[in-house]
Backbone as JSON, one array per atom type, in Angstrom:
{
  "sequence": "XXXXXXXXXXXXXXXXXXXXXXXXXXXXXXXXXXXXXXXXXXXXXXXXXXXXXXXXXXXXXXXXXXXXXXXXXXXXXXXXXXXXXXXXXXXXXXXXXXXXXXXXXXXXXX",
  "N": [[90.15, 178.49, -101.54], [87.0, 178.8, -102.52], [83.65, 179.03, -100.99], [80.68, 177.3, -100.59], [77.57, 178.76, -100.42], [75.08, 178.71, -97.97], [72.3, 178.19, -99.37], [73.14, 176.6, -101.54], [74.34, 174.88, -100.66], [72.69, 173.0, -98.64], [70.71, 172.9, -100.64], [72.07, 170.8, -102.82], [72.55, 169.12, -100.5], [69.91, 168.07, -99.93], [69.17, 166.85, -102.79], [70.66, 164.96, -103.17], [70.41, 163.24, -100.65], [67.35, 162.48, -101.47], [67.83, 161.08, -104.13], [69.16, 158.57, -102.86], [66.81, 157.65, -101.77], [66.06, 158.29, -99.23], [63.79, 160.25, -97.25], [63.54, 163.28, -96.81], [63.57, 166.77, -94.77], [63.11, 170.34, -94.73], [62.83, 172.14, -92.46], [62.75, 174.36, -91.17], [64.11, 177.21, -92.99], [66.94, 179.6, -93.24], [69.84, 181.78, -93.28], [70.65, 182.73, -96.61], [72.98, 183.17, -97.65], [74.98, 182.62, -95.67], [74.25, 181.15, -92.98], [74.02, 179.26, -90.69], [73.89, 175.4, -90.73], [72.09, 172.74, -89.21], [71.43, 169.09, -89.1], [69.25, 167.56, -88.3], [68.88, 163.61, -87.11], [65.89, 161.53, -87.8], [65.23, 158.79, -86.33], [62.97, 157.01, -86.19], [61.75, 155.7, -84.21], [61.48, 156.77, -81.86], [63.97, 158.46, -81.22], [66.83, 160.58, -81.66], [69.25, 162.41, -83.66], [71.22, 165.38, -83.62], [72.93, 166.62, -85.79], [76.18, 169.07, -86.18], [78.15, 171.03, -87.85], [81.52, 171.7, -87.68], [84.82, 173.25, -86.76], [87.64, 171.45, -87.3], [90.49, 171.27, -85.47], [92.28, 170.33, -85.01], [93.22, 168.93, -87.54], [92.05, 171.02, -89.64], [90.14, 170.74, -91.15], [86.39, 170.91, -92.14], [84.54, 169.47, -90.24], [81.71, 167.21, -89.66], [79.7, 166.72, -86.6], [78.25, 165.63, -83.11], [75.39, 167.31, -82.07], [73.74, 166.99, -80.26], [71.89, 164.0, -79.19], [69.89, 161.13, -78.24], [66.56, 160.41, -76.74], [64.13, 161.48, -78.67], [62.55, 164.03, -78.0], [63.54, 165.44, -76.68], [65.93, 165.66, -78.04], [64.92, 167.26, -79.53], [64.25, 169.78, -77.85], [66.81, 170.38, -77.71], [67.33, 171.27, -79.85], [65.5, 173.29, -80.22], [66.5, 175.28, -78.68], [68.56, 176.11, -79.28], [67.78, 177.45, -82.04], [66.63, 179.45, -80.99], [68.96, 180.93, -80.49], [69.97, 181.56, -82.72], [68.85, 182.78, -85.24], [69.44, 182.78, -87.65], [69.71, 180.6, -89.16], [69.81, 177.23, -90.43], [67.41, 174.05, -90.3], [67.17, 170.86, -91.33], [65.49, 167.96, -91.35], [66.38, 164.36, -91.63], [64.58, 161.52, -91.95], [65.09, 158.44, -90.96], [65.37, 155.18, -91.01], [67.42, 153.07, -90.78], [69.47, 154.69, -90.08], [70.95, 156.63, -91.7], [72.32, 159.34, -92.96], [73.97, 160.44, -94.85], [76.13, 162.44, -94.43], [78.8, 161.75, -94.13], [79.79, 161.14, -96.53], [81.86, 161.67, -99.42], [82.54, 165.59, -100.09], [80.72, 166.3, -98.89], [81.07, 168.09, -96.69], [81.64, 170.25, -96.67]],
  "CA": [[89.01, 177.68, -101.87], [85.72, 179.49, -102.12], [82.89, 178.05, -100.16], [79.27, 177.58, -100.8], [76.06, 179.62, -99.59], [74.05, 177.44, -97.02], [71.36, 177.52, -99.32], [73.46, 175.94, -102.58], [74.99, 173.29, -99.74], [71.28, 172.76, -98.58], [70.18, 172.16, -102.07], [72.97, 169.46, -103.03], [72.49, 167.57, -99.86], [68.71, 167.58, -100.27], [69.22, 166.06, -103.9], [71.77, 163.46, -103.02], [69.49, 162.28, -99.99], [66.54, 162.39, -102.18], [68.25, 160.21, -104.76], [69.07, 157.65, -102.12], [65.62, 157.48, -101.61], [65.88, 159.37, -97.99], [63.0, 161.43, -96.55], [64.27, 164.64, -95.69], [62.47, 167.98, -95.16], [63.48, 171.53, -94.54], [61.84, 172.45, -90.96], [63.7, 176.27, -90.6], [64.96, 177.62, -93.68], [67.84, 179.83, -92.58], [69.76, 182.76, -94.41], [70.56, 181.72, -97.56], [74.16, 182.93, -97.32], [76.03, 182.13, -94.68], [73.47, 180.42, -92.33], [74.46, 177.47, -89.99], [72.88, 173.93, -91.12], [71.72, 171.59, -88.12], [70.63, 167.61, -89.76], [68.29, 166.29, -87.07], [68.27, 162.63, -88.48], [64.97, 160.72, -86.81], [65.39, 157.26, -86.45], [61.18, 157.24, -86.42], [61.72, 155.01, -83.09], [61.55, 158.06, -80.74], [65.44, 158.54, -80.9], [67.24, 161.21, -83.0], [70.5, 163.23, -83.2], [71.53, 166.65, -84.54], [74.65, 167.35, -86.41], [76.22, 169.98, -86.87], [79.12, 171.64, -88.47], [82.54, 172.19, -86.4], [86.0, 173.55, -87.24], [88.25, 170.62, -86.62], [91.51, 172.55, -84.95], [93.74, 169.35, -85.55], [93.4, 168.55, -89.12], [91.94, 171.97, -90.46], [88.94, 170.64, -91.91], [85.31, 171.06, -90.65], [84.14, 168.11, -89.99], [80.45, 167.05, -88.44], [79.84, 166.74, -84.84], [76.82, 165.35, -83.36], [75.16, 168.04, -81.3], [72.62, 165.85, -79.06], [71.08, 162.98, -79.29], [69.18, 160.42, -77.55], [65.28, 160.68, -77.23], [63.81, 162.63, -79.45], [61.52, 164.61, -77.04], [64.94, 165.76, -75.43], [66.89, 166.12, -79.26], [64.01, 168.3, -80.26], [64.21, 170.74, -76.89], [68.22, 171.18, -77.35], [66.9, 172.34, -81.07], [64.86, 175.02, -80.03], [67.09, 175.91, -78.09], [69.57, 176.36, -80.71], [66.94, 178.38, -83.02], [66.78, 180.85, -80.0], [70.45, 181.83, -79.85], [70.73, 181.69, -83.87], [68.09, 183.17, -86.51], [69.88, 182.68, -89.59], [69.79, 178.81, -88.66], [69.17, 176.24, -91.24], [67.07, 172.84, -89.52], [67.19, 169.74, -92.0], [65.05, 166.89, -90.82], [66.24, 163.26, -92.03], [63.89, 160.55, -91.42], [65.85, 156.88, -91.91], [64.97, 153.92, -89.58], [68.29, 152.59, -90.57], [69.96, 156.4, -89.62], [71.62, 156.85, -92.82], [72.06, 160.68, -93.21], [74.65, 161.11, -95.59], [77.21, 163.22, -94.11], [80.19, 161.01, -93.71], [80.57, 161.26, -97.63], [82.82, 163.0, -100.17], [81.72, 166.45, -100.63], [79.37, 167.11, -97.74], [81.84, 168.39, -95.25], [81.68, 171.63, -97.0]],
  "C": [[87.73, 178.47, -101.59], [84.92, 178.63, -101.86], [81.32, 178.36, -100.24], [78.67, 177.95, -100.38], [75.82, 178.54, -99.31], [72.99, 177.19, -97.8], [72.02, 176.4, -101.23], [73.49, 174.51, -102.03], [73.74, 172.73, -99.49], [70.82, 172.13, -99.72], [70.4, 171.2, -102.49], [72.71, 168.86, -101.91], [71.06, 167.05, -100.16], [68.36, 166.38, -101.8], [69.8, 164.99, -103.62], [70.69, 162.63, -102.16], [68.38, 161.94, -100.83], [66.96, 160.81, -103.55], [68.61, 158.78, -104.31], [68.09, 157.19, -101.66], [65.71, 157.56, -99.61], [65.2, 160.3, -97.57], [63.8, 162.92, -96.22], [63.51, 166.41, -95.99], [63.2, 169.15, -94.6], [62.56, 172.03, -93.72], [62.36, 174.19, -90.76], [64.75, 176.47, -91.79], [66.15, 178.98, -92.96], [68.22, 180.98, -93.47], [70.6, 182.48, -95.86], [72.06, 181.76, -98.11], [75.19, 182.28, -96.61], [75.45, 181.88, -93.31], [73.73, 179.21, -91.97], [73.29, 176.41, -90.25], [73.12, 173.16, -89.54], [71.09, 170.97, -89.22], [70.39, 167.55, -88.53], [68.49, 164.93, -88.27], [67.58, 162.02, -86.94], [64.63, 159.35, -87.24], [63.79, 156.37, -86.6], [61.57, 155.97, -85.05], [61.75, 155.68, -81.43], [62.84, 158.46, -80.2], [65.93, 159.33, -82.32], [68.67, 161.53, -82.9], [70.4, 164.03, -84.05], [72.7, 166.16, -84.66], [74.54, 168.75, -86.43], [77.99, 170.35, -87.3], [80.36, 172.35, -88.1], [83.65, 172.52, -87.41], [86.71, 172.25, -86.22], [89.79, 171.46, -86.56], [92.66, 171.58, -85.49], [94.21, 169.95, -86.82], [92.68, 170.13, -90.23], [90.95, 172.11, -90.84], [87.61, 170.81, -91.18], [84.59, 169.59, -91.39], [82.54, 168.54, -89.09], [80.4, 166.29, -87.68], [77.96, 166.54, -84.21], [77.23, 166.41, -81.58], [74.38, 168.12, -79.69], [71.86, 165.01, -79.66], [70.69, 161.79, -78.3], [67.17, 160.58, -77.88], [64.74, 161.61, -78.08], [63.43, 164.31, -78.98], [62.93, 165.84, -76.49], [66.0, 166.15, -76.63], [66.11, 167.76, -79.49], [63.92, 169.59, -79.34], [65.64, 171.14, -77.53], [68.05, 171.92, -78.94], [66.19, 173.53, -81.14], [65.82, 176.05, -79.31], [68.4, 177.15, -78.85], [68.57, 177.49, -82.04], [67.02, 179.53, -82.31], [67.59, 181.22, -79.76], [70.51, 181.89, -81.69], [69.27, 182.19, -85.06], [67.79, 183.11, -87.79], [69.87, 181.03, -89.81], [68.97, 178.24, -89.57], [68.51, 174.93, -90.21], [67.0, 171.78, -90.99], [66.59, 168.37, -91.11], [65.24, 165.61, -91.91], [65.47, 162.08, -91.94], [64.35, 158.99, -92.12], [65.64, 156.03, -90.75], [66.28, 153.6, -89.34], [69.31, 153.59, -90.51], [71.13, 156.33, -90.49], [71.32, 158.43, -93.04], [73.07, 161.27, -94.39], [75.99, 161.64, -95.57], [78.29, 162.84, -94.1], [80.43, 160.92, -95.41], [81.11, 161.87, -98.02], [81.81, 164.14, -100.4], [80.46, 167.42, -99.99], [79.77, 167.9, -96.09], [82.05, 170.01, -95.44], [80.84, 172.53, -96.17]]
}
């Protein structure tokens, strides 16, 4: 199975959310190959979470994995943090009150 550049996968989720009528902005473009995606989604209530993108060891598949969450103030530190060990690092900011990000559909686990 060949597997998409981060910035094709990037592209398609941005459209899909977009079409759902979902805020979402590109905070740290990343490298446009093979560059790890973090979704922050911000609940706009001062509470967020990252995802991100795991190898599930069971079942084979990679599945997403929330990376931290709770206050924002405190999401948004363990994200820098994460920019400073990785370079090539995609950031995706969702903004949904009702924290609808997408990810749990067909097609986005890629």
């Amino acid at each position: 199975m060949t597997r998409l550049t981060a910035d094709i996968w990037v592209s398609a989720y941005l459209t899909r959310l977009r079409l759902a009528d979902i805020p979402v902005f590109i905070t740290k473009k990343g490298d446009a190959t093979a560059g790890a995606v973090l979704v922050k989604l911000n609940t706009l209530d001062g509470q967020a979470t990252i995802f991100q993108r795991s190898f599930d060891l069971i079942s084979g598949e990679r599945v997403w994995v929330v990376l931290a969450e709770g206050a924002e103030i405190k999401v948004d530190a363990a994200l820098e943090k994460q920019k400073g060990f990785d370079p090539d690092l995609w950031v995706i900011e969702v903004e949904d009150r009702a924290g609808r990000h997408l990810l749990d559909e067909p097609g986005l686990e890629a």
